[in-house]
N, C-alpha and C positions, 0 to 999 in steps of 0.2 A: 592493396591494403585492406585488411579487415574491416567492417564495421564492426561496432560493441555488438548489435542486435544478433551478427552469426555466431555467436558465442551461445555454448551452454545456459550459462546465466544471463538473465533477460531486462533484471534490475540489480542495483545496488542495495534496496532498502528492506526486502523481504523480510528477514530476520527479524531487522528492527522494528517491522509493522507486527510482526508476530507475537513480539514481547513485550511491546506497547499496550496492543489488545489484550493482551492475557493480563499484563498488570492492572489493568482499568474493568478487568473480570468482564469481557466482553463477547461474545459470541460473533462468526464471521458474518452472522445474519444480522444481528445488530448492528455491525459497523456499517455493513451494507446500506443499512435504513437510516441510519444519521447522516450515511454520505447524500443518500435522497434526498434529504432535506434540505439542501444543499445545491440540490439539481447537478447532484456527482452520481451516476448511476454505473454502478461495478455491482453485479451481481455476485450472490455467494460462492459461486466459482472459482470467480476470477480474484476475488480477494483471496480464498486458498491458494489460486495460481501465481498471485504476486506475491504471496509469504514463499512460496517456493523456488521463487527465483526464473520463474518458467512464462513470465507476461511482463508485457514492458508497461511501463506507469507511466503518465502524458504528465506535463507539468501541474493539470489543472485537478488532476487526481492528487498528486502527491500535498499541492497546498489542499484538499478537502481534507486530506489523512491529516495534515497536519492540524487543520482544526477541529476536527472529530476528537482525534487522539491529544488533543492539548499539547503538544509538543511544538517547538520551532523546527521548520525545515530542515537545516544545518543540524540539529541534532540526528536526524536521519542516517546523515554522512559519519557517524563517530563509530 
């Protein structure tokens, strides 16, 4: 059986970090640096790389997006 991880797509939530950030007028370096603050460090890359569906997000990432990006978790998934 497959794992998710050998699939094309890498995450679920790409998209929705994508548009997240863009609605909150954000640059990927910015989110990058608020996740630091945080002591979540995703460089500017890899935040491109997970809006692209092409890196997999750890749990402890996805809660920093979540509160970076003011959103709850579960909204991720819609």
């Amino acid at each position: 059986m497959a794992r998710i991880i050998d699939r094309e797509q890498k995450n679920m939530i790409g998209a929705k970090v994508r548009r997240l950030r863009l609605e909150k007028h954000m640059t990927q370096q910015e989110l990058s640096d608020k996740l630091e603050v945080l002591a979540i460090y995703i460089c500017r890359g890899s935040i491109s790389r997970i809006e692209d569906q092409t890196r997999t997000v750890t749990d402890l990432e996805l809660y920093g997006l979540s509160q970076v990006l003011d959103t709850p978790v579960e909204e991720f998934f819609k």
